[in-house]
C-alpha positions in Angstrom: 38.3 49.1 -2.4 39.2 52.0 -4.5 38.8 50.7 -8.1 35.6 48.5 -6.6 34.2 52.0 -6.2 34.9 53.1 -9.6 33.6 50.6 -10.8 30.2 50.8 -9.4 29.5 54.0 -11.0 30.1 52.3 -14.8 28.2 49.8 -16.5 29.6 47.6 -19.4 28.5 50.0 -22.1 30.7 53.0 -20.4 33.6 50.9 -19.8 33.4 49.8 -23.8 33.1 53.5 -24.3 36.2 54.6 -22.6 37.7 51.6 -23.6 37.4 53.0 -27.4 37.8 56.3 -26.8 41.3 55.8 -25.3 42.2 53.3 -28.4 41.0 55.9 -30.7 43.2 58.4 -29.0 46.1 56.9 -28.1 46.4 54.1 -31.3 46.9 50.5 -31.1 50.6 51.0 -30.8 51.3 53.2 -27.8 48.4 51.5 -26.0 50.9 48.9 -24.9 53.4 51.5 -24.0 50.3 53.4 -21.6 49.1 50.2 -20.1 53.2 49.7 -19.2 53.2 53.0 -17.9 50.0 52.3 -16.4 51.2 49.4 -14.0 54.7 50.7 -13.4 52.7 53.7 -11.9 50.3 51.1 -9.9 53.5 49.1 -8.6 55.1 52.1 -7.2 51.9 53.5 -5.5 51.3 49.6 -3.5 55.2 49.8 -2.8 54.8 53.2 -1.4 51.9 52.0 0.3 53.1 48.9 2.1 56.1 51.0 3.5 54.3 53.3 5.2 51.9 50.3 6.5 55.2 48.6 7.7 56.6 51.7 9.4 53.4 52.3 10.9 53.4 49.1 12.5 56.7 48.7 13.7 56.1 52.3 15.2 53.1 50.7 17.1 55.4 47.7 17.9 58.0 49.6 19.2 55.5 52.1 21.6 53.7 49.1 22.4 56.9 47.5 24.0 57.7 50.6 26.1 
């Protein structure tokens, strides 16, 4: 829901604009090594994430049994 909300404030033309503007300041050859960066970054945050969704719901499991 998060990026669906970030994207509803750009259009195509701002997202081509950023788009450039990060090529022009990062190069084409430590773009790869950002986007990498980038994901590893994303992965961690949805790992944290579904941890404390699972220990959430086991702790409503377990109250929920007593």
């Amino acid at each position: 829901m998060g990026f669906s909300m970030f994207l509803a404030f750009f259009g195509g033309y701002e997202l081509i604009l950023v788009g450039f503007l990060v090529l022009l300041l990062f190069g084409g050859k430590k773009l790869p090594e950002l986007m990498k960066g980038l994901g590893n970054g994303i992965r961690e945050f949805n790992n944290a994430k579904a941890n404390i969704e699972g220990e959430l719901k086991e702790s409503m499991k377990e109250i929920k049994d007593k």
